[in-house]
N, C-alpha and C positions, 0 to 999 in steps of 0.2 A: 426582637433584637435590642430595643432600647433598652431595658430592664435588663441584660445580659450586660450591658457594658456600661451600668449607673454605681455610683459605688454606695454600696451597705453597708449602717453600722449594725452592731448586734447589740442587745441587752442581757447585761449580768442574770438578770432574775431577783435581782437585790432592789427595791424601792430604797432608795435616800432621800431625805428632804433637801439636798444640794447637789444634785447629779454628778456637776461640773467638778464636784472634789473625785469621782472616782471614774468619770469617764476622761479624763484629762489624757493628751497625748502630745506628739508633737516633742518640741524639747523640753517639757515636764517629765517624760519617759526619760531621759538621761539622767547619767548617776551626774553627782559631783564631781568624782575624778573623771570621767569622762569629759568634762565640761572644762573643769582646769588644766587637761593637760592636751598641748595643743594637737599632739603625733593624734588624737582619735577623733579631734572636730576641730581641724586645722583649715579657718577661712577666713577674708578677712570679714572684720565688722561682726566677728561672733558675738564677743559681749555683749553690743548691741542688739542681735540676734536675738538672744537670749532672754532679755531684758526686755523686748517687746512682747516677747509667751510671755511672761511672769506679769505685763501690765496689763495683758490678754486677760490672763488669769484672773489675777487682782480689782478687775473691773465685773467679771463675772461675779466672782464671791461676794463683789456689793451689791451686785443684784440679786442676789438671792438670800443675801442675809440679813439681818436687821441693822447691821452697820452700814455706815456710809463713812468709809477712811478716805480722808483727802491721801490722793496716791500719790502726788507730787508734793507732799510735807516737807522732803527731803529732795535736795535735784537727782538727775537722774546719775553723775558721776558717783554719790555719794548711796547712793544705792546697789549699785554695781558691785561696789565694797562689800555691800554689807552681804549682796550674795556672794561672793567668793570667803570672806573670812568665811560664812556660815559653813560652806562647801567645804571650805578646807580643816574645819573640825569635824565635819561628817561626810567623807569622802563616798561611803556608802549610800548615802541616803541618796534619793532623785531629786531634780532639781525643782520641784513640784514642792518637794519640802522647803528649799530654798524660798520659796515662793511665800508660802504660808508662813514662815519665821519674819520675812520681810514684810507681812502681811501685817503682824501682831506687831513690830516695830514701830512703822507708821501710824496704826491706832497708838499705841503710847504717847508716842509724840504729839500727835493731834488732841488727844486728851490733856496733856498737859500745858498745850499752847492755847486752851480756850479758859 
């Protein structure tokens, strides 16, 4: 019975050397428009919400990669931004992309700030 009621993930069949880029879920699984527009994740403290998957995320990706991006380069208001501008040019995309743009950002910045 315990094993009947434990929850299971499954494996692609695909080895990555970064897992966390392709098993991501959560609200990385959400588009951009979904995210911007309030009628389909209408709560309060989304942004926030949000914002705490993406430093979820963001913290993974340092571990597994050979960077080490300072993730608070930028506060956290100003980050927020930076995922909605992204969003609102690629309303398509998930917000997992958002994530990864905001990713490459803060590396820039931290490269240029040392």
């Amino acid at each position: 019975m315990v094993f009947s009621t434990s929850i299971c993930f499954s494996e692609t069949g695909k080895k990555e050397s970064n897992p966390f880029i392709f098993h991501s879920a959560g609200f990385g699984a959400v588009t951009c428009y979904e995210f911007l527009h309030p009628g389909q994740m209408d709560f309060i403290g989304r942004d926030f919400t949000v914002f705490a998957w993406v430093q979820g995320y963001m913290t993974a990706k340092n571990y597994y990669s050979d960077y080490d991006v300072a993730l608070l380069t930028l506060n956290v208001d100003e980050q927020i931004v930076i995922i909605k501008i992204y969003c609102e040019e690629h309303k398509r995309d998930k917000v997992r992309n958002a994530a990864e743009y905001l990713y490459g950002e803060l590396y820039k910045k931290g490269k240029q700030e040392k």
